[in-house]
C-alpha positions as CSV (number, residue, x, y, z in Angstrom):
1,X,-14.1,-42.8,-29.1
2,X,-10.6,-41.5,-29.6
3,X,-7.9,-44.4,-31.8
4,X,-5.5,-45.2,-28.5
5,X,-2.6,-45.6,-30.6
6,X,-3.9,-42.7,-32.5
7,X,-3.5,-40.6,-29.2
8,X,-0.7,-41.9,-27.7
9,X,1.4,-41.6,-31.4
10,X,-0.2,-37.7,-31.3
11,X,1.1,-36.7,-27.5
12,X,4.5,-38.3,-28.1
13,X,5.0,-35.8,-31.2
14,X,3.6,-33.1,-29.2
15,X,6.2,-33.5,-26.4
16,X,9.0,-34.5,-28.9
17,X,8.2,-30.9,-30.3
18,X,8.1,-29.0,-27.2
19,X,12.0,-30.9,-26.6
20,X,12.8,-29.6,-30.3
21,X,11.7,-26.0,-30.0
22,X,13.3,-25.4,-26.3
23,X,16.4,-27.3,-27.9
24,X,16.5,-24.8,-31.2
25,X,17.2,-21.9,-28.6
26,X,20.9,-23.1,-27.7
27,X,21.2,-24.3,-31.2
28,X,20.7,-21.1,-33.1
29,X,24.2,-20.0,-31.9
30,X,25.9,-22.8,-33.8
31,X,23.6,-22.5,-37.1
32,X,24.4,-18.8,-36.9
33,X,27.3,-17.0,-34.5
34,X,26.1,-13.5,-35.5
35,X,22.6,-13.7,-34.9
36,X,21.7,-12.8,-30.8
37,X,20.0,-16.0,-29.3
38,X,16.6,-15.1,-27.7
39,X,16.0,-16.0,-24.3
40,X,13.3,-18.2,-23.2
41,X,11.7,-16.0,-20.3
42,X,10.6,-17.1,-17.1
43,X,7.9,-13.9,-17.4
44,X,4.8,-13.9,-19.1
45,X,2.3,-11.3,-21.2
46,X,-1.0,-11.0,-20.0
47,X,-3.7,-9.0,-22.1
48,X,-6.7,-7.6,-19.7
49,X,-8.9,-6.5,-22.2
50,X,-11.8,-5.1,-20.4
51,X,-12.2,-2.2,-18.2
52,X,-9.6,-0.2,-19.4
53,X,-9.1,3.9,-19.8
54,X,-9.9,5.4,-23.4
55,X,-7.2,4.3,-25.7
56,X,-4.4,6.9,-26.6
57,X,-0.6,7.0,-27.6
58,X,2.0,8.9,-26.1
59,X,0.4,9.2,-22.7
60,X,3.0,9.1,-19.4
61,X,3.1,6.8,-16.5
62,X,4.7,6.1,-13.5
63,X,4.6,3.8,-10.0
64,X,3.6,5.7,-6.7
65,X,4.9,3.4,-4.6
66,X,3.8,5.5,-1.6
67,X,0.2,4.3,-2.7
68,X,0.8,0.7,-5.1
69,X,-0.8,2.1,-7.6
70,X,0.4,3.0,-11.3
71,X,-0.7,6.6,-12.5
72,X,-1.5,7.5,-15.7
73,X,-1.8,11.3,-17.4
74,X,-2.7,12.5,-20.5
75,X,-1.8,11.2,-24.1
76,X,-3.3,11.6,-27.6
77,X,-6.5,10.3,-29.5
78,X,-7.3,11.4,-33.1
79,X,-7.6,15.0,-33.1
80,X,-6.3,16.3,-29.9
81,X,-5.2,15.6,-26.6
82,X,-5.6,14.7,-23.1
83,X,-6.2,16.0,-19.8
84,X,-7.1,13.0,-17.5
85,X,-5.7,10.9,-14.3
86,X,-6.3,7.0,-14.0
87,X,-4.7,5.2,-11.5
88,X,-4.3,1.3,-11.4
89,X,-4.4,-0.9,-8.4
90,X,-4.5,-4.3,-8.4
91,X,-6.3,-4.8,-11.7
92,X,-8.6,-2.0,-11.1
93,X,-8.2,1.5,-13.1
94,X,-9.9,4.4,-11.8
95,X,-10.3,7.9,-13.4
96,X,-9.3,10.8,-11.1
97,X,-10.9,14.1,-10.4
98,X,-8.3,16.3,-8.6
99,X,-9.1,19.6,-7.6
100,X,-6.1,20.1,-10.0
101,X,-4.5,19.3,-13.0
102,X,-1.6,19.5,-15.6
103,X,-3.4,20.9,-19.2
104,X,-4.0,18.5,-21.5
105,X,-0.9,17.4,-23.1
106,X,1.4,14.4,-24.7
107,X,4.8,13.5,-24.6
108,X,5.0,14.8,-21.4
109,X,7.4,12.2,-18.8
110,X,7.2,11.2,-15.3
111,X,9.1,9.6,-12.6
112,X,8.5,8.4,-8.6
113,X,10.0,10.7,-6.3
114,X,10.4,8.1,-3.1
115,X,12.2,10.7,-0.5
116,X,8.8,12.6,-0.9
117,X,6.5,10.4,-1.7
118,X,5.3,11.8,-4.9
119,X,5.1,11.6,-8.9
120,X,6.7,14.3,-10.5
121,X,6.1,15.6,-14.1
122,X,7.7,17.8,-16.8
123,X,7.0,19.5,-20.7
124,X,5.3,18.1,-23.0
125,X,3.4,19.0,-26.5
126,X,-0.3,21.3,-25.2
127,X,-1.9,21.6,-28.6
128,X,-1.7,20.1,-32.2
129,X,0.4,23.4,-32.8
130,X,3.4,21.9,-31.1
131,X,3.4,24.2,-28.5
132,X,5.9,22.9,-25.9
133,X,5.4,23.2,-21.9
134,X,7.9,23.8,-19.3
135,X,5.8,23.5,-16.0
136,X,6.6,21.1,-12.8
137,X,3.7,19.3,-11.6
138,X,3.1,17.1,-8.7
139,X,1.1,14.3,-7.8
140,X,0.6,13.7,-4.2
141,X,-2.2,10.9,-4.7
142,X,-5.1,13.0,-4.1
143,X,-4.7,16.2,-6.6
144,X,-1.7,18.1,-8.7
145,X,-0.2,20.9,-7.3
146,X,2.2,22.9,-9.7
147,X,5.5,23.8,-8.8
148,X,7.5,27.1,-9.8
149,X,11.0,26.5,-8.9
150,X,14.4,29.0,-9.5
151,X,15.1,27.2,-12.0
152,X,13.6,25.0,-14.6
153,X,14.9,23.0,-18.0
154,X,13.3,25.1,-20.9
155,X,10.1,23.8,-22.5
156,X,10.4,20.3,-23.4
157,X,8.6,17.4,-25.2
158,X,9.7,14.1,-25.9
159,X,12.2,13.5,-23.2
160,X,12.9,10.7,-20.7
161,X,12.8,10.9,-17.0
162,X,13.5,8.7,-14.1
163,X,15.1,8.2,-10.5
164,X,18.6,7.8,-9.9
165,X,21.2,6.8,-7.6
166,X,21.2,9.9,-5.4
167,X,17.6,9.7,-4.9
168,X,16.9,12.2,-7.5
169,X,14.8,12.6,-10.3
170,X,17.1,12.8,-13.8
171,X,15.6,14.2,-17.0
172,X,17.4,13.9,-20.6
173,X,16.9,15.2,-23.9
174,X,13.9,15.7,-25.4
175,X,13.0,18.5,-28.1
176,X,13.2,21.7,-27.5
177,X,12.9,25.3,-28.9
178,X,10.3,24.2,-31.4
179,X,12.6,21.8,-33.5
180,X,15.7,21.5,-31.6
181,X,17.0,18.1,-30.4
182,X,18.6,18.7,-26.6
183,X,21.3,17.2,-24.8
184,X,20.8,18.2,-21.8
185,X,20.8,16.6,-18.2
186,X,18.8,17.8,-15.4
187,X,17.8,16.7,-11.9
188,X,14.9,17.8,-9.4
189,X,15.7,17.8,-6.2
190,X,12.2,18.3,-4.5
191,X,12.6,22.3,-4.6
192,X,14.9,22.8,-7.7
193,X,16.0,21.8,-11.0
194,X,20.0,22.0,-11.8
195,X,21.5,21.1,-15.2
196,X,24.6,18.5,-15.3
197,X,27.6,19.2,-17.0
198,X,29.7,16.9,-18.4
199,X,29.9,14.5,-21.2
200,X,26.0,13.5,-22.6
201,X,24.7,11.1,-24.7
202,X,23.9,12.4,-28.3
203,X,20.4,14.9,-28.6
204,X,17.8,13.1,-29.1
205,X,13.7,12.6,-28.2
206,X,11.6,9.7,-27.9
207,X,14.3,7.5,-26.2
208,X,13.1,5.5,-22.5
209,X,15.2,5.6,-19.4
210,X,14.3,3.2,-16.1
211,X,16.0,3.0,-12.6
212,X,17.7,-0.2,-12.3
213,X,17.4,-0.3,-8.5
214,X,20.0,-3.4,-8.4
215,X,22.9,-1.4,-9.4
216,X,22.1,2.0,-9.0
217,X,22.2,3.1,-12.4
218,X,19.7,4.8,-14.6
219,X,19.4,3.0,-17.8
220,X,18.9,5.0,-21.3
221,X,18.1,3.3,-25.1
222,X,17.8,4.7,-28.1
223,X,16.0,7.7,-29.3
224,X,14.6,9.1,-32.7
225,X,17.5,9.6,-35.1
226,X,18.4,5.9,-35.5
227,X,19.7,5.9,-32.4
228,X,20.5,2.0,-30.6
229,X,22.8,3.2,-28.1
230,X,22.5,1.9,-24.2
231,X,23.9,4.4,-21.4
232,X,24.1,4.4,-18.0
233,X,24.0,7.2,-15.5
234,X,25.4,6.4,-12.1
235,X,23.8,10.2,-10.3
236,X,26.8,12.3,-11.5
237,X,28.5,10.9,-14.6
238,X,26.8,9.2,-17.8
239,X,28.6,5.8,-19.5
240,X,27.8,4.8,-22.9
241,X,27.8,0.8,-22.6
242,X,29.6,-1.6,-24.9
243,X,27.2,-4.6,-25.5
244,X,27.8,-7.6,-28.3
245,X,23.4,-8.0,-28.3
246,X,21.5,-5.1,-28.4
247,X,17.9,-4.2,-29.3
248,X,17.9,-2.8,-33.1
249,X,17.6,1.2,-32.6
250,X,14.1,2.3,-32.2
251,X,12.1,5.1,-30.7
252,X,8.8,5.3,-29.0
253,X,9.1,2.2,-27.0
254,X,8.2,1.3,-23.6
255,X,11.0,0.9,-20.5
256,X,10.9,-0.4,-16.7
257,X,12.8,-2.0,-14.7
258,X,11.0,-5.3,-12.9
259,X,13.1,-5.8,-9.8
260,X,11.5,-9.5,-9.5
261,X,13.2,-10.3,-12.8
262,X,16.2,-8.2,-11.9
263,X,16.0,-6.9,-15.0
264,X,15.5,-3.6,-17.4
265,X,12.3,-4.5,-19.4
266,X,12.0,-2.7,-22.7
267,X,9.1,-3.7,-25.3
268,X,7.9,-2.6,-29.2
269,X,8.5,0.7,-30.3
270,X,9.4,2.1,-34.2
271,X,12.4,1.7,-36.2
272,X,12.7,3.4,-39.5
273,X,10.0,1.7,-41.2
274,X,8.2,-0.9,-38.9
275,X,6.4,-1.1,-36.1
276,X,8.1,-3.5,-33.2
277,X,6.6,-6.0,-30.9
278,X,9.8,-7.3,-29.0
279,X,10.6,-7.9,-25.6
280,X,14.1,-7.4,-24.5
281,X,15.7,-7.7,-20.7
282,X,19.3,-5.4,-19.9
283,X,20.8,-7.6,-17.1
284,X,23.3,-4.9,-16.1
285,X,25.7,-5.9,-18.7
286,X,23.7,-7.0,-22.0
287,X,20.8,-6.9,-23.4
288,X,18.4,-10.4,-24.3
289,X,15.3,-11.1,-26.2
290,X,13.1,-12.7,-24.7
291,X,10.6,-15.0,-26.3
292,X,7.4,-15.5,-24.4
293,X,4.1,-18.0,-25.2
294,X,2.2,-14.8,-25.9
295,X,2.5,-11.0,-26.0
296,X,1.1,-7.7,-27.4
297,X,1.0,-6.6,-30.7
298,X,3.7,-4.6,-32.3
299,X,3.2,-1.4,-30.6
300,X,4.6,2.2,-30.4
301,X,4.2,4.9,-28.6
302,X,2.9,3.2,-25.4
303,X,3.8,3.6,-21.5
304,X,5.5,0.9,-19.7
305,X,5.9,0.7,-15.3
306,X,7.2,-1.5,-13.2
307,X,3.8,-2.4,-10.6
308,X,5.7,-3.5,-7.3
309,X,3.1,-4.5,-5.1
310,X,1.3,-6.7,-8.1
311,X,5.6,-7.6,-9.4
312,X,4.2,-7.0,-12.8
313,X,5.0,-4.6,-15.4
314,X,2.1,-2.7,-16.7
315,X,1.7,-1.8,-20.9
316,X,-0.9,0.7,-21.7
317,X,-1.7,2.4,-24.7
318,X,0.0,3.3,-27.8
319,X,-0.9,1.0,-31.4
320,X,0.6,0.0,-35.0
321,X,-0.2,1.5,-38.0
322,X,-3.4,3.9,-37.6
323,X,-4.9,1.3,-34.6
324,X,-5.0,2.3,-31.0
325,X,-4.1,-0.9,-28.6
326,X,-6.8,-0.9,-26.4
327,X,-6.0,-3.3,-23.8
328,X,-4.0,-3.4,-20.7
329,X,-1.0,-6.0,-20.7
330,X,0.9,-7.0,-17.4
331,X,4.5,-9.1,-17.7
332,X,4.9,-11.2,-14.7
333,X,5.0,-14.7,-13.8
334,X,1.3,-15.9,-13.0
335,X,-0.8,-17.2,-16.0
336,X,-4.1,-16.8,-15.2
337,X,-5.4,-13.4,-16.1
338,X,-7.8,-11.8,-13.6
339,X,-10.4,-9.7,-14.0
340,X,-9.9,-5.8,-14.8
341,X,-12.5,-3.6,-13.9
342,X,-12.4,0.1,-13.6
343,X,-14.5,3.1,-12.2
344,X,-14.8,6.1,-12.3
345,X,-15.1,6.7,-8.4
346,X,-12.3,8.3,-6.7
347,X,-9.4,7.0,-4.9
348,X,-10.5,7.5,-1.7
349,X,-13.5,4.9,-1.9
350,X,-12.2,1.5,-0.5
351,X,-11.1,-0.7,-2.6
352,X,-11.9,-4.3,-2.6
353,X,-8.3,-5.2,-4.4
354,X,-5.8,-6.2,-2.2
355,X,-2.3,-5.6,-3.6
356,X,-0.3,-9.1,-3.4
357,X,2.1,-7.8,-1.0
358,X,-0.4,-8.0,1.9
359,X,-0.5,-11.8,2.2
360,X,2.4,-12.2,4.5
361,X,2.6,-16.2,3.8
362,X,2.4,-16.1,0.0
363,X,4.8,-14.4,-2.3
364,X,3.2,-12.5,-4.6
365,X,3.8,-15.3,-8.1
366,X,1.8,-17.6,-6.1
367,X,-0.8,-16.1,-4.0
368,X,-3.2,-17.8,-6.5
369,X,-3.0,-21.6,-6.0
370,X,-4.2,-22.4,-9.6
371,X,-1.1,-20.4,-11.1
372,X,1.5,-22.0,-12.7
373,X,5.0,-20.4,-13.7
374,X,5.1,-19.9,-17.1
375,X,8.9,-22.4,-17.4
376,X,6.6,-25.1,-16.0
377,X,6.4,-28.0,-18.8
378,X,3.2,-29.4,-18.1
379,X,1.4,-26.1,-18.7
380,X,2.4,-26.3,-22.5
381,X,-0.5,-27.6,-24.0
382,X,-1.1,-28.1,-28.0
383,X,-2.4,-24.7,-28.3
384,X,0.6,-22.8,-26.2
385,X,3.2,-25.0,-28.2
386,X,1.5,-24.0,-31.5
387,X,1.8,-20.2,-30.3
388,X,5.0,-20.3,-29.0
389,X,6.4,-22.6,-32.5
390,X,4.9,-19.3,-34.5
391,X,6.7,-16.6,-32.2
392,X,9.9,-18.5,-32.9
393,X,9.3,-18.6,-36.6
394,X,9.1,-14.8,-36.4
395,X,12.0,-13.9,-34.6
396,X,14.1,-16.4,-36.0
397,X,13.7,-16.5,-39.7
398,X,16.0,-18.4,-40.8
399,X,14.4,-21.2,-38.8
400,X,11.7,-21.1,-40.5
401,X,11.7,-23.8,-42.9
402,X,12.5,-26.2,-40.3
403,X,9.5,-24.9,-37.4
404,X,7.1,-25.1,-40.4
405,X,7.7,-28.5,-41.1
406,X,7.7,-28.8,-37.2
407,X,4.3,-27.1,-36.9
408,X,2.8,-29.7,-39.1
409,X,3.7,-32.6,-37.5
410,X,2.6,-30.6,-34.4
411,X,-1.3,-30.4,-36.1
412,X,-1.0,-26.6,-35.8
413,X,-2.3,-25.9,-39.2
C-alpha cells in the first residue's frame, strides 16, 4: 500500500510543476526580449497509425468540400513515383480507381475549387529524369478528367496553389524550364489560366500557400533559397508582410488554414541543414509557435489540409533523414484518437463514418462525450506533464537547465 504522505508530497509537486511550466511561457519574454514566446495551443496532435496509404514524400492534397473528404494524389517512394487516389473521410482512407488519372508524378499542387465543386491540379516532376508536366486535371469525386485550356502556365514543379479571394484558384512559383526558379502568378478560372502582372514575391519552389478564409487573403511562406518571407495576396495584388515573430525560413513544409482555430497552420519542413518539427499559427498579423503535449516527428516534404467536416487538419506523408513517416496525424481539439481504417473499396460504397457535422446538437470538439479539450488542467497527468516539460526543453534551450532540474522533481527520469 502506497505511503499517504508519500502521495500526497508527490501530487503537490506534480501540480506545483504543471503551475511552473504554464508560468515559464509568459516568463521567457523577460529572461530573453529577443527570443519569440511559444504559444500554449488550445489544438492538439493526434497520430493514427494504422490503416493508412503507402508512405511517400512530396505527394499533394487538398479538401473537397463538396464531398468532406481530403484527397490525396501521387508522391514518391524510393525509386520512383506515384500514380494513386486516396481519399479520407472521417478517419477512413480509401484508395480510388477512376476511370482516369493524372500520370504518376510528385511535386505536383492542388487546390478546392468551391464555385465548381471540384479539386483542381497542376505540373509536377513525371520521372526520376526531372521531366516537368504542364497538364490541368480535375477531380470531380468520382474520376479525373483533364483539361486543355487557351492558355496554361508552362511546365511546372514545385509550386504552390490555393483559392483566393475572388473565388479563384492562384498558382505561384515553382521551377520551371528544367532549372529555372519562376515568379510567376497565375489563376484558373474554371475554363482558363491567366498570368498576373504586377509586383511578385521572389522565384522560388517548395514554398506552401493556404486560403485564410477569415480575411480573404491567400497566405504564402518561405520557399527553397533561404527564403522566411510571409506574403499575402488579396485576388489582385501580392503584400509582403512585416512581422517581429516569424517561422525560421524553410522549405518543404506543410500549410492550411483551420478555420476553427482561425488560424494559418504551418508544420516541419527543412532549413539548410535540419529537419523541423514545429508548429506555427499566422493569426492575420503574426506568426506563433505553438507548443503542444504531443506532435509528429520532424518532418519534410509532407501534405498538410484543413478537414472541415472533422475541424481537424490532416498530416500525411513526408519523413526525416532517409525514414518515411508513416502515420496519419490530425490537429484539432479532441484527445482521444479514433480508430483509422482504410479500404480499398470505392467511394461510392456507403460509408459507415459519419462526418461530425451531421449531429445537429453537438459541435463537432465534443460530439464524443469522453473528450476533453486539450487546455483542460485535469487531463495533465504525470506522463502528459513529463512530455510536455521535454517539448519545452527543446524549443526553449536556454531553459533547459532549469526544466531538467524541474523534470526530476517531477519523477520524469
Amino acid at each position: 500500500m502506497a505511503n499517504p504522505a508519500s502521495t500526497v508530497r508527490t501530487t503537490t509537486i506534480r501540480r506545483l510543476g504543471t503551475l511552473v511550466v504554464i508560468s515559464l511561457i509568459p516568463l521567457v519574454s523577460t529572461l530573453s526580449p529577443a527570443r519569440p514566446v511559444a504559444a500554449l495551443s488550445s489544438r492538439v496532435w493526434i497520430e493514427h497509425p494504422e490503416g493508412n496509404p503507402p508512405p511517400r514524400t512530396v505527394a499533394t492534397m487538398a479538401y473537397d468540400a463538396a464531398r468532406q473528404e481530403t484527397v490525396l494524389f501521387g508522391g514518391s517512394i524510393s525509386g520512383g513515383r506515384l500514380g494513386d487516389t486516396w481519399t479520407r473521410r472521417g478517419d477512413t482512407w480509401t484508395q480510388r480507381f477512376p476511370a482516369a488519372s493524372p500520370s504518376p508524378r510528385t511535386q505536383s499542387a492542388m487546390a478546392y475549387d468551391p464555385l465548381r465543386a471540384e479539386v483542381v491540379l497542376f505540373g509536377g516532376y513525371i520521372d526520376s529524369s526531372a521531366t516537368i508536366l504542364g497538364g490541368t486535371w480535375i477531380w470531380d469525386g468520382t474520376t479525373w478528367n483533364e483539361r486543355f485550356p487557351a492558355t496554361s502556365p508552362p511546365p511546372t514543379a514545385g509550386h504552390a496553389m490555393a483559392l483566393d479571394a475572388r473565388g479563384q484558384v492562384v498558382l505561384f512559383g515553382g521551377i520551371v524550364a528544367g532549372v529555372q526558379r519562376s515568379s510567376a502568378t497565375w489563376t484558373w478560372d474554371g475554363t482558363t489560366w491567366t498570368e498576373r502582372p504586377g509586383v511578385n514575391p521572389e522565384p522560388r519552389h517548395l514554398h506552401g500557400m493556404a486560403y485564410d478564409a477569415a480575411r480573404g487573403q491567400t497566405v504564402l511562406f518561405g520557399g527553397n533559397g533561404n527564403f522566411g518571407d510571409t506574403w499575402t495576396w488579396d485576388g489582385t495584388t501580392w503584400t509582403r508582410r512585416a512581422t517581429a515573430v516569424s517561422p525560421s525560413p524553410r522549405y518543404g513544409f506543410g500549410i492550411a488554414y483551420d478555420s476553427a482555430w482561425g488560424a494559418t497552420v504551418l508544420f516541419g519542413g527543412f532549413d539548410s541543414s535540419t529537419v523541423l518539427g514545429d508548429t506555427w499559427a499566422w493569426d492575420g498579423s503574426t506568426w506563433d509557435q505553438q507548443l503542444t503535449l504531443d506532435s509528429p516527428p520532424p518532418t519534410g516534404y509532407h501534405s498538410l489540409a484543413y478537414d472541415e467536416a472533422q475541424t481537424q487538419t490532416v498530416l500525411f506523408g513526408g519523413g526525416g533523414v532517409g525514414v518515411l513517416l508513416p502515420s496519419t496525424w490530425t490537429l484539432g481539439d479532441s484527445v482521444t484518437p479514433s480508430t483509422t481504417t482504410s479500404t480499398t473499396t470505392p467511394a461510392t460504397t456507403t460509408s459507415t463514418t459519419t462526418p461530425a457535422t451531421t449531429t445537429s446538437t453537438t459541435t463537432p470538439a465534443t460530439t464524443t462525450s469522453t473528450t476533453t479539450p486539450a487546455t483542460t488542467t485535469s487531463t495533465l497527468g504525470p506522463v502528459s506533464i513529463c512530455s510536455f516539460v521535454e517539448r519545452l526543453s527543446s524549443t526553449l534551450a536556454f531553459l533547459g537547465p532549469l526544466l531538467r532540474v524541474l523534470s526530476r522533481l517531477l519523477g520524469c527520469r
